[in-house]
C-alpha positions in Angstrom: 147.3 209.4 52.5 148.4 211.1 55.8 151.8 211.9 55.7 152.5 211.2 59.1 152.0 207.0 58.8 154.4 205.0 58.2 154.2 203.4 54.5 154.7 199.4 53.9 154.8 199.5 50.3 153.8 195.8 48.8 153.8 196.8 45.0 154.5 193.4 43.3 154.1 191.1 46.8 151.1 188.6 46.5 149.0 187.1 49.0 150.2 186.2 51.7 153.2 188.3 51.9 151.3 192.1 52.6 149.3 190.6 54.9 151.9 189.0 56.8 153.6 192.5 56.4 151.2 193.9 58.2 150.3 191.9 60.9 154.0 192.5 62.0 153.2 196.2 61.7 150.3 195.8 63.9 152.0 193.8 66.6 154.2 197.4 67.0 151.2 199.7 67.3 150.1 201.5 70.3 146.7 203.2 71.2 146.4 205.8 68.4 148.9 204.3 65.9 148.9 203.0 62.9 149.7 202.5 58.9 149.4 202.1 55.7 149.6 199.4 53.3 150.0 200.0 49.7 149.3 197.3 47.1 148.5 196.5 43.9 146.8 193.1 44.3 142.9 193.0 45.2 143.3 189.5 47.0 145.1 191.7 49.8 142.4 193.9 50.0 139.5 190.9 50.5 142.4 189.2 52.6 142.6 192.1 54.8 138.9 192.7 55.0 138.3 189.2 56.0 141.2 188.9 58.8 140.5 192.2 60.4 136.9 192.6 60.4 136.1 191.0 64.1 139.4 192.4 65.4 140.4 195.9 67.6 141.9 197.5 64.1 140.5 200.1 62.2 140.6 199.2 57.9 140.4 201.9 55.5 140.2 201.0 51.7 140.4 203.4 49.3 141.3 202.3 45.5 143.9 205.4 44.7 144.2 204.6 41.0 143.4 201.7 39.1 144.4 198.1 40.3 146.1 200.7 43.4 144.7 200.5 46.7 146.4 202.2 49.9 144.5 200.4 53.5 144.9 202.1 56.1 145.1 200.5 59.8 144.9 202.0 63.2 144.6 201.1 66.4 142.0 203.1 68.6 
């Protein structure tokens, strides 16, 4: 994870609540911004994939440990 994003950490939150969290992140980011998400539910993770795939937002998913995943979004 790049030290320099800011961390939302949604350990324990399910669906809807990270991506909720987020999207109120997002509304903040400038050109060159962004995030990361860290969660322990996989329904955030198809959740995410689904609402961001057709918008200006940059998704990376990477599974850190099991049942872990930190998504990283940016704005280009």
């Amino acid at each position: 994870m790049n030290d320099d994003l800011k961390k939302i950490d949604c350990f324990g939150d399910i669906c809807p609540v990270p991506v909720l969290k987020a999207e109120e992140a997002i509304k903040h980011l400038s050109a060159g911004q962004g995030f990361v998400l860290v969660t322990d539910h996989s329904c955030v993770v198809e959740s995410v994939k689904e609402k961001y795939r057709k918008r200006n937002i940059k998704i990376d998913i990477k599974e850190v440990m099991n049942g872990v995943w930190e998504i990283t979004f940016s704005k280009p």
